[in-house]
N, C-alpha and C positions, 0 to 999 in steps of 0.2 A: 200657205205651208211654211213653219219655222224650216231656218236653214240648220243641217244639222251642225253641229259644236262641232268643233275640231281639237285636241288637247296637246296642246303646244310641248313640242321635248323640251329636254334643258337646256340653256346653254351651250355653247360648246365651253366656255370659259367655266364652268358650274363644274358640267361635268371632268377634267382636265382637271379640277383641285381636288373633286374627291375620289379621283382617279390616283393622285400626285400621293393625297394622304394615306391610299390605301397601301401605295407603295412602301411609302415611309415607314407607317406601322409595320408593315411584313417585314421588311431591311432592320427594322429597329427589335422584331421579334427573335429574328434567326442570329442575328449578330450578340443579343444577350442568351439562346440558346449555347451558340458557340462559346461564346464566354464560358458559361455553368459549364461546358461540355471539357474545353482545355482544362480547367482549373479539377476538374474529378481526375479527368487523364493524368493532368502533372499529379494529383493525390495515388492513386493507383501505384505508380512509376516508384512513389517513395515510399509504400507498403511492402514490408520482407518478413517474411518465414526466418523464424530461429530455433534452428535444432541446440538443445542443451542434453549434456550429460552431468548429473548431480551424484553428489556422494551422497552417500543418507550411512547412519550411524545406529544398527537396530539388531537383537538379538547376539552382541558381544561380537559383532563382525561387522567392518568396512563392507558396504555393498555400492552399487552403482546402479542409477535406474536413468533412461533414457527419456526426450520430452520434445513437444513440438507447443511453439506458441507464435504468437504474430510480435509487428515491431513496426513502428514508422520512424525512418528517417528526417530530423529537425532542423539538418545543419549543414553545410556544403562540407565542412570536415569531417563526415559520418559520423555524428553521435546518432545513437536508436533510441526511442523512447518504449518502454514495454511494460511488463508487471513486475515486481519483486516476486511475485511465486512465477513467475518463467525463469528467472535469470535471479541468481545473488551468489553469495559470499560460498556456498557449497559448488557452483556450479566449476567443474573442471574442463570442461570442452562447452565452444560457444562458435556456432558457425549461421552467416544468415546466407538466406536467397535471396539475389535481387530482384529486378520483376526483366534484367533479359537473362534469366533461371542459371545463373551462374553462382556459385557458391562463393564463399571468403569466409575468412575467421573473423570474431571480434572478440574484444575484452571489455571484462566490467570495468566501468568507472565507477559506479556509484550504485548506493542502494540504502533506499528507506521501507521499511514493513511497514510503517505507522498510516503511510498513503497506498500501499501496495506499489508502488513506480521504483522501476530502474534505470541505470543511464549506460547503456554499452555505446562501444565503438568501434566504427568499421576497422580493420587491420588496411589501413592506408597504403602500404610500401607493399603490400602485397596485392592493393587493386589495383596501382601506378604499375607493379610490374607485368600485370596480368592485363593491363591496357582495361582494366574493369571503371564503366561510370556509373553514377547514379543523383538522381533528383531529390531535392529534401522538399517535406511539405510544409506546409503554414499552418498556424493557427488563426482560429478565428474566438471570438467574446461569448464562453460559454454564458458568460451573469446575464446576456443577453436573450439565452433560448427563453422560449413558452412552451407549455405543455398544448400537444397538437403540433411542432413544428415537426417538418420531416428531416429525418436524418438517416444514416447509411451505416453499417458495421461493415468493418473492411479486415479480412483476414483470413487466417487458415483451418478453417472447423474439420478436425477429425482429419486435419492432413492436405485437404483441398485447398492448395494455394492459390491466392487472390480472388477468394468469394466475397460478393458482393449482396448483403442483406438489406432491406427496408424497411423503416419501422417510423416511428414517431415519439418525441419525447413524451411518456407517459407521466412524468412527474419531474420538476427539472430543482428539486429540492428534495430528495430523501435520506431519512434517516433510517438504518439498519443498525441490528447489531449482529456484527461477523462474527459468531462462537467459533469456525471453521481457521480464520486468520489465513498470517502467510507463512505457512508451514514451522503450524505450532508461533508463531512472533503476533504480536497483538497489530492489530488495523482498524481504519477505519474513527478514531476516535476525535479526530481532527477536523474534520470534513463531512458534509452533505454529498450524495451522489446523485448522478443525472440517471433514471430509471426510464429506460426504453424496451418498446416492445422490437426492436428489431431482433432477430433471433441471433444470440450468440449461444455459441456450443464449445464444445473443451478444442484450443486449439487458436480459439479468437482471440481469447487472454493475451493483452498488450496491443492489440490491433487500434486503431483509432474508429472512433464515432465522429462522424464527420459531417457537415450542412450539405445542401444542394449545391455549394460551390466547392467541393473538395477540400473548405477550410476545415483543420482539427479543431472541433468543443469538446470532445472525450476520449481516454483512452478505458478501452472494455475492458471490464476485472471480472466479470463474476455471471452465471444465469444462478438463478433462483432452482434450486433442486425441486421436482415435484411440482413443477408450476408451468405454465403456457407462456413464453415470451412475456417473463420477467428477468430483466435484465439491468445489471448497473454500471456504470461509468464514472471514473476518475474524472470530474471540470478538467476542464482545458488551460481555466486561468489557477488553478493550485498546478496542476501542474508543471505550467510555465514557473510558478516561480520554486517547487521544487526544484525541477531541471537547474535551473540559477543556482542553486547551493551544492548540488551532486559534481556539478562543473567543477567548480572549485576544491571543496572538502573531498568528495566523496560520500559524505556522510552527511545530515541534517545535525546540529546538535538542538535540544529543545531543553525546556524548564520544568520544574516538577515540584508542585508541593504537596501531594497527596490527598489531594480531595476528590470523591467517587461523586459524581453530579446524578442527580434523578429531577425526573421534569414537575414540577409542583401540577400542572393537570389541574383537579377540582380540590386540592387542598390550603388553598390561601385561606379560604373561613376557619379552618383548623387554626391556623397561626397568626389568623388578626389580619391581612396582609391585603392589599389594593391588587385587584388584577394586572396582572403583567409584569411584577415587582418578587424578585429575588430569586436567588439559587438555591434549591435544596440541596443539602448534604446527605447523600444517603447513608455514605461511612466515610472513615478515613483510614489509612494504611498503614498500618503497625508503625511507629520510628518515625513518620515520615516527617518534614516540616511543620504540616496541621496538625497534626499529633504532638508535637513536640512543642505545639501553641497552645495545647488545649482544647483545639475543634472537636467537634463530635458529631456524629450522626445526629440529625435533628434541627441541626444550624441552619441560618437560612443567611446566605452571604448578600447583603444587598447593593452593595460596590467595589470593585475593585480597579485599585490605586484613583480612587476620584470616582468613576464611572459606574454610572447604576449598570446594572444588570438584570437581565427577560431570561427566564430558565422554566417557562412555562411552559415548554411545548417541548418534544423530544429534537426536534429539527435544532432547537435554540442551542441547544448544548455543547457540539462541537466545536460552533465559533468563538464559544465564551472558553473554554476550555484552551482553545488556540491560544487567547490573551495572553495567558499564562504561560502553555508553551514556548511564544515568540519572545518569551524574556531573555535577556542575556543570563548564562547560570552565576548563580550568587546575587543577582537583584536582588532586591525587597520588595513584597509585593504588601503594600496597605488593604487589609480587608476593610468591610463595614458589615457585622454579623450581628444577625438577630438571635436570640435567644429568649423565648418565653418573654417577657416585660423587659429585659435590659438589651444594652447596646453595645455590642466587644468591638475593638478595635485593634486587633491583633498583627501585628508585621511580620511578615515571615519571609525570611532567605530561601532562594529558590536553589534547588539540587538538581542535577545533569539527570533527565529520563532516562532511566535505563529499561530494556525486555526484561520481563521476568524468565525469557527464554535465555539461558547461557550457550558460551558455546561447546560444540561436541566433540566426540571424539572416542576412538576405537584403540584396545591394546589390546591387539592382535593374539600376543603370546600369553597374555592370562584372560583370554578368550571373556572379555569386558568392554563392554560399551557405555561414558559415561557423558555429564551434561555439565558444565562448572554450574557451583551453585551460584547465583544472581544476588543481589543487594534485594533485588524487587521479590527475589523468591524467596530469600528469607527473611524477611519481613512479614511477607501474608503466609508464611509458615511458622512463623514466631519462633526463629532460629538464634542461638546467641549472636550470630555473627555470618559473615557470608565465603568462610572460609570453608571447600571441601569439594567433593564432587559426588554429583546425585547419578547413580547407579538407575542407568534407564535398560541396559541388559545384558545377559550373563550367557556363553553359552556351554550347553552339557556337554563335560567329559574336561574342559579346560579347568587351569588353577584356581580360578576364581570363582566356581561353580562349586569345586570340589573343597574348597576350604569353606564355605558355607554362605559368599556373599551371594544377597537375592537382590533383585528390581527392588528401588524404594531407600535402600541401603543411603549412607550420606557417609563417603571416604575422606577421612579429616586427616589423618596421619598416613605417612609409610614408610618405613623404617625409622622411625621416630621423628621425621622432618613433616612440618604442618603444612598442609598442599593448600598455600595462598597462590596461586596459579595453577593452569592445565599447564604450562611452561614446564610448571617445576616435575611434576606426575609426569610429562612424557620424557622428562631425563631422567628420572628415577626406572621408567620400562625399558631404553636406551640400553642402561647400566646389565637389566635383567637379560635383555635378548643377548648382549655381548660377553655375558659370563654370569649364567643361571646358574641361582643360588637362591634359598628361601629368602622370603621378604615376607616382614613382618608388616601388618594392612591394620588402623586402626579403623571405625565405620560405628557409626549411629544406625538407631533401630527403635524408632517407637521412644525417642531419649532418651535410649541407655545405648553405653560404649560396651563396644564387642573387639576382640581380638582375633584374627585372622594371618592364617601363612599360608601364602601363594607357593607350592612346592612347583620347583619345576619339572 
């Protein structure tokens, strides 16, 4: 009869390492949970609610509408990072919540429509007195997301402060076009956005999009109306180096020479052309530099100052458009332009980008709401000049209803003085409210001059 087998344990030395390892592993799991876990909590702590009050300029009367958006703090001296439509140049009252739900004021520093980002700041002397603290967050390497990575929206949807959404980068390169902008100001034209399905809703606007480590890759601008958790985001790394220039200026200044970009797609066979090779011009803008070089819709730009240029996909178009913008104004920018069999080589001096949106403003006593006319608006309105102010509204029973100005209207004269500023229009109403007397209003209409008297 065999003896039966016996099957020998392990080790105790065997056992004792893969005892040792399992340890390690666990120690080494919970310690990089805890990690992820502080680094969200310190992101949370620098996420604030900002109540803004905006003027808005509508119907021939100053009004006031009230707003709730998100903001994360960037900086141990409280600057906030948020959107241009939460916070800009209109907003009169700015106050944030911190996350231990205490209120403070701040003010604008800075403000670009072109990326949708603004730059407020805590009121300092008034959280030193108020013994108020607060944690600022980090960035982390948007150029680095992949679509599928997980990320987090952090903000205040519909009012609910410090919600916390999940989603995934759904496309970490897209291109839109904003028709909607940042209140009426053009956006968007510069840059790619980070497209996630995390849900953002009204109210996350300026919030950041964040990694599993609480680092900021996004600040949330936008949902997609009529659509399921589509959602976009301002990169992390434009607006780090936004941030950079609002610090300083205030303001971004950029370059301009009026060239409308459209993506070539499948029309290189059309124009002879290698895939992947040149700019189409869709159009150019009345006056502008390229216009005043002889560009024209149908050009196909195939370097600029030395560098070829990819304008074949819609994505391609903002970076290349940046080129241009990141010029100092008054560079010269060398094209290399195709045209049918020949080859133009046109230099053009760059001009300071302006909104075609001006700014606004209400005259109360002749019951008038106007907008100054813009360089950029009379341009692609093919206006002599950009002197005047564009009548956006009137309201009934006031002088300026009743002497027959309507919406649409373009107020070039008043009392025979040419209103090259809103400066000069709002001492010209001064004059009125302080000792009302007819004024004589000249105004365009379809390019004919009309005469007008504001009775008081």
């Amino acid at each position: 009869m065999k003896p039966a087998t016996v099957k020998e344990s392990p080790t105790p030395s065997i056992t004792r390492t893969f005892t040792l390892l399992a340890v390690v592993f666990f120690a080494a799991c919970v310690t990089a949970e805890a990690a992820v876990s502080r680094g969200f909590t310190h992101l949370l702590d620098a996420v604030v609610r900002i109540d803004v009050r905006d003027e808005s300029f509508e119907a021939g009367a100053r009004r006031f509408t009230a707003g709730i958006g998100s903001g994360v703090i960037i900086s141990a001296d409280g600057l906030i990072l948020t959107n241009a439509h939460v916070a800009g140049p209109r907003s009169v009252e700015l106050s944030v919540t911190l996350a231990s739900l205490e209120r403070v004021n701040a003010t604008l520093v800075g403000w670009d429509h072109w990326t949708d980002l603004a730059l407020l700041r805590i009121d300092l002397a008034e959280a030193k007195r108020r013994g108020l603290t607060f944690t600022h967050a980090k960035f982390g390497d948007s150029d680095a997301l992949f679509p599928g990575q997980t990320v987090y929206a952090v903000g205040t949807p519909h009012g609910l402060t410090r919600t916390v959404t999940r989603g995934i980068i759904s496309n970490n390169r897209r291109y839109f076009a904003d028709t909607r902008g940042v209140k009426g100001y053009e956006t968007g034209l510069f840059n790619t956005w980070l497209q996630t399905d995390a849900a953002i809703n009204p109210g996350n606007s300026g919030g950041p999009l964040v990694d599993e480590k609480g680092r900021v890759v996004g600040i949330n601008s936008r949902g997609y109306l009529g659509a399921d958790n589509l959602a976009f985001a301002i990169p992390a790394n434009i607006a780090q180096r936004v941030v950079a220039d609002l610090k300083g200026d205030g303001e971004i200044v950029r370059s301009y020479i009026g060239i409308v970009p459209g993506a070539l797609l499948d029309l290189e066979g059309f124009y002879s052309l290698k895939q992947n090779t040149g700019l189409l011009i869709n159009s150019v803008d009345p006056g502008s530099p390229a216009a005043r070089a002889g560009l024209r819709g149908g050009d196909i730009v195939m370097a600029i100052n030395g560098e070829p240029v990819d304008g074949r996909f819609p994505e391609q178009l903002p970076p290349i458009l940046n080129i241009v913008a990141s010029l100092p104004v008054g560079a010269t920018v060398d094209l290399v332009v195709k045209r049918n069999d020949q080859t133009l080589n046109p230099a053009l001096v760059t001009e300071k980008l302006e909104s075609r949106q001006g700014e606004e403003w209400a005259f109360e006593k002749w019951g008038l709401t106007v907008r100054k006319v813009s360089r950029a608006y009379a341009r692609e309105n093919q206006l002599r000049d950009d002197i005047g102010l564009l009548v956006i509204g009137v309201q009934p029973g006031f002088p300026a209803a009743v002497a027959g100005i309507d919406r649409g209207d373009i107020i070039t004269k008043i009392n025979h003085e040419s209103i090259v500023s809103l400066e000069a229009a709002k001492a010209l109403h001064a004059a009125f409210v302080e000792n009302p007397a007819p004024t004589l209003v000249e105004a365009e209409r379809n390019r004919r001059v009309s005469l007008y008297i504001f009775k008081p």
